[in-house]
C-alpha positions as CSV (number, residue, x, y, z in Angstrom):
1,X,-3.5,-57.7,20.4
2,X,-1.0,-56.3,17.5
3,X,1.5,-53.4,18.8
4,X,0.9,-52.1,15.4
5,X,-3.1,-51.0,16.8
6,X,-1.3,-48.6,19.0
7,X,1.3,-46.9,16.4
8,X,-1.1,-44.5,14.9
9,X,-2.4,-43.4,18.4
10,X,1.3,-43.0,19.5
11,X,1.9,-40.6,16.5
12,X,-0.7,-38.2,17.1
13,X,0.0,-38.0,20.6
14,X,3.6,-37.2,19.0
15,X,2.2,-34.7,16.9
16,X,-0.1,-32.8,19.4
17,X,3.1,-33.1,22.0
18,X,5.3,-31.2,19.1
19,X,3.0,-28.6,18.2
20,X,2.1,-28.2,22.0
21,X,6.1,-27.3,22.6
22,X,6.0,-25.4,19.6
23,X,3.1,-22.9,20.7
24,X,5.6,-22.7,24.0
25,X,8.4,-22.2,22.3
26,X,6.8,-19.4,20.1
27,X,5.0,-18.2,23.2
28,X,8.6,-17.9,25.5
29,X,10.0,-15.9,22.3
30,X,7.1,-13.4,21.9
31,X,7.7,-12.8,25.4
32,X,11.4,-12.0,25.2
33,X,10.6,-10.4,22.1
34,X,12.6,-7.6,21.4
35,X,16.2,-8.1,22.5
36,X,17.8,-6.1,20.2
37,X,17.1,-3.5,17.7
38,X,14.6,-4.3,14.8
39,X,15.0,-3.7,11.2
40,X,12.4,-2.5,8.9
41,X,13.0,-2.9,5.4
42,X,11.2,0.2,3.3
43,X,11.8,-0.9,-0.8
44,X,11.7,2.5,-1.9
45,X,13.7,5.6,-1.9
46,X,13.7,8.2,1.2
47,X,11.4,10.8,1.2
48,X,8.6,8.6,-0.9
49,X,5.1,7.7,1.1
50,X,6.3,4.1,2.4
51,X,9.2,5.6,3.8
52,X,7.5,8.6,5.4
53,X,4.9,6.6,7.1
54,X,7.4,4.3,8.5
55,X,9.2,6.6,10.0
56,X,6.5,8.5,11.7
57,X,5.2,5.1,13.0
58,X,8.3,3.5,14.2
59,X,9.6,6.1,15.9
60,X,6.5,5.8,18.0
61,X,6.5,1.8,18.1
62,X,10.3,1.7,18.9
63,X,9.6,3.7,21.9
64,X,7.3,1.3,23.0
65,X,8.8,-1.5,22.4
66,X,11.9,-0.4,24.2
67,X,14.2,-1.0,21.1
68,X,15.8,0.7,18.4
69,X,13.8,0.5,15.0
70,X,16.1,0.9,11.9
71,X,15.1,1.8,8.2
72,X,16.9,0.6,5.5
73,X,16.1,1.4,2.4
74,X,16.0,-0.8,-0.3
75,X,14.9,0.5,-3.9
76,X,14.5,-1.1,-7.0
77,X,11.9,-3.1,-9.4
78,X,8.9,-1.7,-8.1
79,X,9.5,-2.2,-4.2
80,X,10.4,-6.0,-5.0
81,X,13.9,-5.9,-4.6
82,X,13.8,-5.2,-1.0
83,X,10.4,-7.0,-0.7
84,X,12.2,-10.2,-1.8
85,X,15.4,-9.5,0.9
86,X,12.9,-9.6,3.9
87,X,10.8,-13.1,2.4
88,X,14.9,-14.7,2.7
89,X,15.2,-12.8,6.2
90,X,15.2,-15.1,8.8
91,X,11.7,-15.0,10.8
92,X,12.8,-14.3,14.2
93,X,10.9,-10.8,14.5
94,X,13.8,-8.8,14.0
95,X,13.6,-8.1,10.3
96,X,9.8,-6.4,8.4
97,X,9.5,-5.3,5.2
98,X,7.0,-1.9,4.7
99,X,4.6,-2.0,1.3
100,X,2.7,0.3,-0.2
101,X,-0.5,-1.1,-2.7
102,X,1.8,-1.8,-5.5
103,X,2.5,-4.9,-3.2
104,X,-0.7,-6.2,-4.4
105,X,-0.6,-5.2,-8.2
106,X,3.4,-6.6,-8.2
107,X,1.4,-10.0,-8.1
108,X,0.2,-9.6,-11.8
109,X,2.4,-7.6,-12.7
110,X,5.4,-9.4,-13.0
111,X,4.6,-13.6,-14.3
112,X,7.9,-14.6,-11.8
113,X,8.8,-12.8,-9.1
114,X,12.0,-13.8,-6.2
115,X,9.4,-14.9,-3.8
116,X,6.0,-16.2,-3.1
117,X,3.3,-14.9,-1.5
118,X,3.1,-17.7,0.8
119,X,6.7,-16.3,1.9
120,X,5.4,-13.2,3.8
121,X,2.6,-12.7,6.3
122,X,0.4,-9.7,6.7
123,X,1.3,-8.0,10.3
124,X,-0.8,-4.6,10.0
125,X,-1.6,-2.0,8.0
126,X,-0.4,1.5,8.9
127,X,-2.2,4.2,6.9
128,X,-4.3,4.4,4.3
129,X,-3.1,7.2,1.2
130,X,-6.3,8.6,-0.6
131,X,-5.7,9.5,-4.2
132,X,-7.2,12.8,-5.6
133,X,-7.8,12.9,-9.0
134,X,-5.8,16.3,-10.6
135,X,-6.5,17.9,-13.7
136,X,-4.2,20.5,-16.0
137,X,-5.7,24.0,-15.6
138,X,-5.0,23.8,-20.0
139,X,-8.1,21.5,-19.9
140,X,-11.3,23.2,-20.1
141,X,-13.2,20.8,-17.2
142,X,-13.7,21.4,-13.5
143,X,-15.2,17.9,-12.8
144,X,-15.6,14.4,-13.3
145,X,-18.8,14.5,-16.3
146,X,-16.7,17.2,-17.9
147,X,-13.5,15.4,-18.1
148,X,-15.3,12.6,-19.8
149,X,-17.6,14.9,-21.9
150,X,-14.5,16.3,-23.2
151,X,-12.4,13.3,-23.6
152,X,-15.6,11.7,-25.8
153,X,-15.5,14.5,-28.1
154,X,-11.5,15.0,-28.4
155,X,-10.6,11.1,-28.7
156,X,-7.2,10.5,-28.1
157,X,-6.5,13.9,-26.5
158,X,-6.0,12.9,-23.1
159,X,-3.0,11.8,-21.4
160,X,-2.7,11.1,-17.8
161,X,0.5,10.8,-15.6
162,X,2.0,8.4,-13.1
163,X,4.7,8.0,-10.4
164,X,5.5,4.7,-12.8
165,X,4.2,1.2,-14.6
166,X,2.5,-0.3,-12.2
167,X,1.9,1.9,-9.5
168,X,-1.2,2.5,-8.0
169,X,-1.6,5.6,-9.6
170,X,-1.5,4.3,-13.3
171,X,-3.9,1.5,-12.1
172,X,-6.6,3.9,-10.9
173,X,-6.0,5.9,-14.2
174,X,-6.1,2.7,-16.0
175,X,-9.3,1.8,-14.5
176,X,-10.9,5.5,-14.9
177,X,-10.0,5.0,-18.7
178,X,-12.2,1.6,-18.9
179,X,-15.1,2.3,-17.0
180,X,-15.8,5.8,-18.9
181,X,-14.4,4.0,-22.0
182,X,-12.0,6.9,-22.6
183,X,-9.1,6.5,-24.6
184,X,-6.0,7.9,-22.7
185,X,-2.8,7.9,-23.0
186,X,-0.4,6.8,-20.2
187,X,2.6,8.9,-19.3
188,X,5.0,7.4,-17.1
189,X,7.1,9.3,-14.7
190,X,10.3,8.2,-12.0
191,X,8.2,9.1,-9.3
192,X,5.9,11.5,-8.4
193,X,8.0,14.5,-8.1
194,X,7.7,15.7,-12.0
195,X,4.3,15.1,-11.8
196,X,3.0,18.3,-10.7
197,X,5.3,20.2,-12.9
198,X,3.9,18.0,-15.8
199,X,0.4,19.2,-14.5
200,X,1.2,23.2,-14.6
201,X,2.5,22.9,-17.9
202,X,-0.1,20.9,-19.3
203,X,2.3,18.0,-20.5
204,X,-0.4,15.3,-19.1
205,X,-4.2,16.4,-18.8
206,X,-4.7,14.4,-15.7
207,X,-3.2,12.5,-12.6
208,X,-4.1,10.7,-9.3
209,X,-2.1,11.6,-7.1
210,X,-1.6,12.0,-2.7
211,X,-2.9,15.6,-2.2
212,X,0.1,17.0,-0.1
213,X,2.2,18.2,-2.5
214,X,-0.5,19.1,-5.8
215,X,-2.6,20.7,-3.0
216,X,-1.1,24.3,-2.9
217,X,-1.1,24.7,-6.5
218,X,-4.9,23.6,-6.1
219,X,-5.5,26.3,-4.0
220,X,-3.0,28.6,-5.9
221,X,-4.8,28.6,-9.2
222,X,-2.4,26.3,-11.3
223,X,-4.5,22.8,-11.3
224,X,-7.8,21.7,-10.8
225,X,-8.6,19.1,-8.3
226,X,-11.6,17.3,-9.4
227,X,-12.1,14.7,-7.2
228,X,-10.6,11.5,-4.6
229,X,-10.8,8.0,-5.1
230,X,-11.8,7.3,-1.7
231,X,-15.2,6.3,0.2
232,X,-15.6,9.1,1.5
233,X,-15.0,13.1,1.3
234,X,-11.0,14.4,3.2
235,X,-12.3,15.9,6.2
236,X,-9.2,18.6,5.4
237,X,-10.9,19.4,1.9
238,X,-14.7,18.3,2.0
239,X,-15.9,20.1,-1.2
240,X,-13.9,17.8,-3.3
241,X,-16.7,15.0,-4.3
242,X,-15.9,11.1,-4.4
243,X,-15.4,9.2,-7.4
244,X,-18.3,7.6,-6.9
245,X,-20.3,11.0,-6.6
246,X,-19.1,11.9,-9.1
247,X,-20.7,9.4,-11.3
248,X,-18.5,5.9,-10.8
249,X,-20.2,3.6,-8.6
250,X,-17.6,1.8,-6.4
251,X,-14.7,3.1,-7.7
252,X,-12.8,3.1,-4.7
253,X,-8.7,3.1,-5.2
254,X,-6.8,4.6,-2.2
255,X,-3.2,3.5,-1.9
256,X,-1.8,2.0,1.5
257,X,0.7,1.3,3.6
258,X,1.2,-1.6,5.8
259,X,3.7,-3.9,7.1
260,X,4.9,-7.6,6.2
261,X,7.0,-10.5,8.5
262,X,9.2,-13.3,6.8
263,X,6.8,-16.7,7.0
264,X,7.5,-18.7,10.0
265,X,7.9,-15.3,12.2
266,X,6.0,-16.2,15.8
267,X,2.4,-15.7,15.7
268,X,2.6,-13.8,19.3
269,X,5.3,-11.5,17.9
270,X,3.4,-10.7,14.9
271,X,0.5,-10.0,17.2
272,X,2.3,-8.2,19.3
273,X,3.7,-5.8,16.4
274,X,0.5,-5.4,15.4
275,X,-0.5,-4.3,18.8
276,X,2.2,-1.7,18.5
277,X,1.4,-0.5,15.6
278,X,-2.3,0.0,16.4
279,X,-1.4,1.8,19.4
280,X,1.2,4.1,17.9
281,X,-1.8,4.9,14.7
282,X,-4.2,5.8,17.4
283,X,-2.0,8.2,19.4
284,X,-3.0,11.3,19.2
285,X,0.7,12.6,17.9
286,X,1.2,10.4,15.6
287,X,-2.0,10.4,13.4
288,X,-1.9,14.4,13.5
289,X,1.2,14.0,11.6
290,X,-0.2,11.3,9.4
291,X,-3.3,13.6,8.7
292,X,-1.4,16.6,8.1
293,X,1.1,14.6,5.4
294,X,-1.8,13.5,3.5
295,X,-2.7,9.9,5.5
296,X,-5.6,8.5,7.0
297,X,-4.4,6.4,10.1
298,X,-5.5,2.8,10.6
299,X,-5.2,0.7,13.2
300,X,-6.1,-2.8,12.5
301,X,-5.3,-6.3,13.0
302,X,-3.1,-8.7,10.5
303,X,-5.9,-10.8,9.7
304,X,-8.2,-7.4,8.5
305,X,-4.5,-6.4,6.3
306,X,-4.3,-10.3,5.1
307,X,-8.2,-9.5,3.8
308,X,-7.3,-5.9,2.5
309,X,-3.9,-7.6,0.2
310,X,-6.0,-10.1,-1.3
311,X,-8.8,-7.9,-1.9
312,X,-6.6,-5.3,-4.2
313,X,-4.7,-8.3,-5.6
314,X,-7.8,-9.3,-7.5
315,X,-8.6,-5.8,-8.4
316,X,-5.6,-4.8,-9.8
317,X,-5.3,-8.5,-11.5
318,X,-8.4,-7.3,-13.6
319,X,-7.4,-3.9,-14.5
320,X,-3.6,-5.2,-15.6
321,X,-5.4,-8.2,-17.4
322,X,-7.8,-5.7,-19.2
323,X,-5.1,-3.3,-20.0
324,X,-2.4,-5.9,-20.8
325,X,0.1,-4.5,-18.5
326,X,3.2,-5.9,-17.7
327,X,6.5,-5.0,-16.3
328,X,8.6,-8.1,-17.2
């Protein structure tokens, strides 16, 4: 009998042998896993939503984890500058990159970007950020059928603001704009902060935006809050309706927050940050700080984030298609 009947037996008992002392490999580093301190890459500017939530959060996972957790900030091109920085970071679980939604809508929105997909993996999503939908108090409506009622008979006369192209909030305006077949004008801002001023004055008619900071003027007198793009009612303001109450069926467009790993980072470390993560989301501390800022907690695994990404990657694929948005 030929040697040459045994050669392909021999190589997958090569192969299983590999990946067998790979899976032990991975499994011996997950278990020494943290040695040192960890960096987590936030691609935005301090003080912004991705940076706040990773704070809160890794201050609680560093202290289980029994390691420092640094944040570096990394601004620039829509949060994929830094995203780009962590996808060449070696994957040894001492390097993560924080993303808000815009992670998702960066895949359409740019047609060639410094990395792949395919060169991150999903760890865990943090925190989910609700947008409320905020209205100038120079606009004669107080809810969702009157914005559009007015905006049918004054065409053109709307404008509606945004922390910048391509962010989630000039998506969710975007797609507000379509489905009631408005005609709007966009207004773009460098970041939220001169939104709300924008608001007061009446310089935009509308904008979806976190609730923490329009809030006060809400209750103030100055702006109108008129409703969130969540599933359901914020248990902190429950006589604000839903989009979808409010006459848009499925119209669902909360931000988020969640954490990403180079490719080729250990599964068991990824699971284990995930693990962290969870636990820190679901301590009673931390998500009364998250609640109080404006967040809804979330404690999930990497495979429910890796479903969440691709789900808002075809959503926001539609609505920049539709509006022909680009940031190249």
């Amino acid at each position: 009998m030929s040697i040459k009947k045994y050669v392909p037996g021999a190589v997958r008992l090569a192969s299983i042998l590999v990946a067998s002392l790979s899976l032990a490999q991975a499994s011996i580093a997950a278990e020494a896993w943290p040695a040192k301190p960890i960096k987590v890459i936030v691609p935005y500017t301090p003080g912004g939503s991705t940076d706040t939530v990773s704070r809160v959060v890794f201050e609680k996972v560093s202290q289980s984890l029994g390691q420092p957790i640094i944040i570096e900030n990394k601004p620039g091109a829509n949060s994929t500058l830094g995203v780009g920085v962590a996808a060449r970071s070696a994957p040894d679980g001492y390097t993560f990159v924080s993303v808000l939604a815009a992670y998702s809508a960066n895949m359409s929105l740019y047609s060639k970007l410094s990395y792949k997909p395919t060169d991150l993996v999903p760890v865990a999503q943090m925190a989910e950020l609700p947008l409320f939908l905020f209205a100038s108090k120079k606009l004669p409506v107080k809810n969702v059928a009157e914005l559009v009622a007015y905006g049918k008979k004054n065409p053109d006369a709307l404008t509606f603001g945004s922390s910048g192209v391509g962010s989630s909030a000039h998506l969710t305006g975007e797609r507000l704009a379509m489905e009631s077949k408005l005609r709007m004008t966009h207004v773009p801002y460098n970041g939220s902060a001169p939104i709300l001023p924008a608001l007061v004055s009446g310089e935009v008619s509308i904008a979806f935006d976190p609730l923490l900071v329009p809030m006060p003027h809400v209750k103030a007198g100055k702006i109108n809050a008129l409703a969130v793009a969540s599933a359901k009612r914020w248990p902190g303001e429950p006589n604000i309706p839903t989009m979808e109450e409010s006459g848009f069926p499925g119209f669902v467009m909360s931000s988020w927050t969640g954490l990403l790993a180079p490719a080729g980072t250990p599964q068991p470390i990824v699971d284990r940050m995930a693990k962290a993560i969870a636990a820190a989301t679901n301590s009673p501390d931390v998500a009364k700080k998250l609640t109080d800022l404006g967040f809804v907690p979330v404690a999930g695994t990497s495979e429910e984030f890796r479903k969440l990404i691709e789900r808002d990657t075809a959503r926001y694929a539609e609505i920049v298609k539709a509006g022909k948005i680009t940031l190249d």
